[in-house]
C-alpha positions as CSV (number, residue, x, y, z in Angstrom):
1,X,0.0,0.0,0.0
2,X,1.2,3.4,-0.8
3,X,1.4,6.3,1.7
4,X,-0.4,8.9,-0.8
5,X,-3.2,8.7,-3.3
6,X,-4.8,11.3,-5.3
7,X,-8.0,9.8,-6.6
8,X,-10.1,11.5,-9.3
9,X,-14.3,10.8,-9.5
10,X,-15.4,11.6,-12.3
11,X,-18.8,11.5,-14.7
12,X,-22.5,13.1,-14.4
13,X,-24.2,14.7,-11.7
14,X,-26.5,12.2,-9.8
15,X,-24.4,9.2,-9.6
16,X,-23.0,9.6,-6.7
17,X,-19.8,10.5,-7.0
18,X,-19.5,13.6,-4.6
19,X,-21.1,11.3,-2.0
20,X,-18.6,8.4,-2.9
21,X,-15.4,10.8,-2.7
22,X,-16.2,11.8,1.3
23,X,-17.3,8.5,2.2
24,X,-13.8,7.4,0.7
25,X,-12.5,10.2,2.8
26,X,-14.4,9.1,5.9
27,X,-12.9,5.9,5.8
28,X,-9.8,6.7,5.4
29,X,-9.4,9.2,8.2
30,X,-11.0,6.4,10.2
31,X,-7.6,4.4,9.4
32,X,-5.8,7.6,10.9
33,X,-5.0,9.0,7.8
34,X,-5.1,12.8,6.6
35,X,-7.8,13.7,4.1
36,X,-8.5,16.5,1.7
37,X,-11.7,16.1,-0.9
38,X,-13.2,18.6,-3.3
39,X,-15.8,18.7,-5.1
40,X,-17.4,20.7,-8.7
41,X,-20.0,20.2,-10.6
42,X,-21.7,21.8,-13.4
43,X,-24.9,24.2,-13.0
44,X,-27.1,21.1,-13.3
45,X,-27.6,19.7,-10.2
46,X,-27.9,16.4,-12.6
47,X,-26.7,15.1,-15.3
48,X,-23.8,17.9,-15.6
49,X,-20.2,17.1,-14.8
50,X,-19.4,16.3,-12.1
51,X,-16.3,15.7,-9.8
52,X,-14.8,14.6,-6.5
53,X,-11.2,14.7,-5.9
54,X,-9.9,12.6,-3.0
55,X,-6.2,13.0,-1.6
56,X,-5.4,10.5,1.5
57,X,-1.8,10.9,2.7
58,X,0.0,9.7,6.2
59,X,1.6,12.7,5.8
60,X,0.0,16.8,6.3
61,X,-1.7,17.4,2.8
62,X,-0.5,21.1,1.9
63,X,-1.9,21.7,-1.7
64,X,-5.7,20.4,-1.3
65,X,-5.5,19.6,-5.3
66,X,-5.0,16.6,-7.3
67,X,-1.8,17.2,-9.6
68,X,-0.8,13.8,-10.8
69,X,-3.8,11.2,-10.4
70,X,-2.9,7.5,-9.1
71,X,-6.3,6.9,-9.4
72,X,-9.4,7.3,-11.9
73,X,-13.0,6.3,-11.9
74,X,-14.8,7.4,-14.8
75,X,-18.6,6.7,-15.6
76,X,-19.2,8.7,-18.6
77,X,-17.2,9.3,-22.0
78,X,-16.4,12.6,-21.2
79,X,-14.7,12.3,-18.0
80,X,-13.0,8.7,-19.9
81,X,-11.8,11.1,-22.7
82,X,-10.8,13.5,-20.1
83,X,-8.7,11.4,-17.5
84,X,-7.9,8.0,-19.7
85,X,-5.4,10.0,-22.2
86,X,-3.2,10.8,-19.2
87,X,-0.6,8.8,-18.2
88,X,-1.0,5.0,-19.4
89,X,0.4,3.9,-16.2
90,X,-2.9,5.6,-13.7
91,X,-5.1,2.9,-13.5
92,X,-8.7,4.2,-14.8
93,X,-11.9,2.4,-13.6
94,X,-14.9,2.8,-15.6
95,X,-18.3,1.2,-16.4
96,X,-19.2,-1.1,-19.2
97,X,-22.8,-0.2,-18.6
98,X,-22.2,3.3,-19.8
99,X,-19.4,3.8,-21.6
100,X,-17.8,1.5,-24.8
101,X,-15.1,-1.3,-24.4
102,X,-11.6,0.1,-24.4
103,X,-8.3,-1.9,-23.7
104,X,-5.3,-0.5,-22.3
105,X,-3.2,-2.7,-19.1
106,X,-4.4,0.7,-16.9
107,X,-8.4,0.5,-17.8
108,X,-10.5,-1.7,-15.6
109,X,-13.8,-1.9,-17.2
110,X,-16.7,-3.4,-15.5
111,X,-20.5,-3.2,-15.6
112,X,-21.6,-1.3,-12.5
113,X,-24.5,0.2,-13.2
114,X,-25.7,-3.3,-14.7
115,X,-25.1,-4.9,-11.6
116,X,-26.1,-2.5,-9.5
117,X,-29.5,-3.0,-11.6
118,X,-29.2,-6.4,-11.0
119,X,-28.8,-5.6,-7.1
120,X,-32.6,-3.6,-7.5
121,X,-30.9,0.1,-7.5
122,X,-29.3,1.5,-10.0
123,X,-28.0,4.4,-7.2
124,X,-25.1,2.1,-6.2
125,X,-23.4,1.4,-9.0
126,X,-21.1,4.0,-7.4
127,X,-20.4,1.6,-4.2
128,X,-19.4,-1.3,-6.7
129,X,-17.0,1.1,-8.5
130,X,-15.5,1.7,-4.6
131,X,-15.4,-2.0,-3.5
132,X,-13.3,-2.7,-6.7
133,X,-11.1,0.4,-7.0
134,X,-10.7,-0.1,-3.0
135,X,-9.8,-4.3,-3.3
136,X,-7.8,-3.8,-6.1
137,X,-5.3,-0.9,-4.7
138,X,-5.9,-1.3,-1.2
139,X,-7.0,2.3,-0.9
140,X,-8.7,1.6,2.3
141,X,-10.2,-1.4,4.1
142,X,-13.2,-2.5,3.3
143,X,-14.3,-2.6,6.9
144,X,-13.6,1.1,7.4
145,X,-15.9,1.4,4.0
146,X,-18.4,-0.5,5.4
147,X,-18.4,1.1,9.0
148,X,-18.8,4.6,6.7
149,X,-21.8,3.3,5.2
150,X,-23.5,2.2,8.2
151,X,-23.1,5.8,10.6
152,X,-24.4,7.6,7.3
153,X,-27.3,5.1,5.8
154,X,-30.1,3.0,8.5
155,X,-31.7,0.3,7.7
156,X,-32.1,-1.4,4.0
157,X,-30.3,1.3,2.7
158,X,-27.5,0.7,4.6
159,X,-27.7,-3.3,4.1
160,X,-27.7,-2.8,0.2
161,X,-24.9,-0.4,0.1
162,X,-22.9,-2.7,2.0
163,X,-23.8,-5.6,-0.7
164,X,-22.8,-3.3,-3.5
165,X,-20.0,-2.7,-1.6
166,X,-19.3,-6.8,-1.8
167,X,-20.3,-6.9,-5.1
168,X,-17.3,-4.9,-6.1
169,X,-14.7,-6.7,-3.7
170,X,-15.9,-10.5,-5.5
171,X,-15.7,-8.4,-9.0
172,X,-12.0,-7.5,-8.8
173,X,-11.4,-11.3,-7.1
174,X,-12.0,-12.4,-10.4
């Protein structure tokens, strides 16, 4: 595991990326590490771009930007065509569902928003994406995740977050 990580969230306002980026920030400061997350968007509360940058460090975070990205999650062409020309050694995330096929050894397609369909809501396609980005770099621990998702969500909510949540750790076991 490394001792820094700037993670980039990007695609359309309403998936739940803004939302995914604190959680991601929650659970790391729970592992007692130091956390700076921003957030833009467009005017349109949905379906505009939207973005979360995440930087988790064991060290002070001075400049609360991301400059070089070791980490991208990208569910929609524009934020692939944005972030996946970069550097063809940041591993990009992005979903099948949404976007088309690409190949490259740094793109990690998968079909979140299908599965999360599959799971009954399409709302946590975003929690897949973070169970696989999280199992596959070791970001955080998926018990600090899931401890995240249970103080912010009750009840079902809460139980089929968590599931996404597995969904996305037995996708990148594969």
């Amino acid at each position: 595991m490394k001792e820094r990580y700037e993670i980039i969230l990007a695609g359309s306002g309403g998936q739940g990326l803004i939302v995914c980026g604190m959680m991601l920030g929650e659970a790391a400061i729970l592992e007692g590490k130091n956390v700076v997350q921003t957030q833009s968007y467009g005017i349109a509360s949905r379906g505009g771009f939207s973005k979360a940058e995440v930087i988790i460090d064991r060290d002070e975070i001075i400049f609360q930007q991301v400059q070089k990205p070791d980490l991208v999650l990208a569910l929609t062409e524009e934020a692939m065509e944005i972030y996946a020309s970069g550097s063809p050694e940041i591993p990009v995330f992005y979903d099948t569902t949404l976007l088309k096929t690409r190949s490259g050894e740094n793109l990690y397609g998968f079909p979140f928003t299908e599965m999360a369909r599959e799971l009954g809501h399409t709302g946590t396609a975003n929690m897949i994406a973070l169970g696989v980005m999280s199992a596959v770099t070791g970001l955080v621990k998926m018990e600090s995740l899931a401890a995240v998702i249970n103080k912010r969500f009750s009840g079902k909510v809460a139980e089929m977050n968590i599931k996404a949540l597995n969904l996305g750790l037995a996708l990148a076991a594969k």
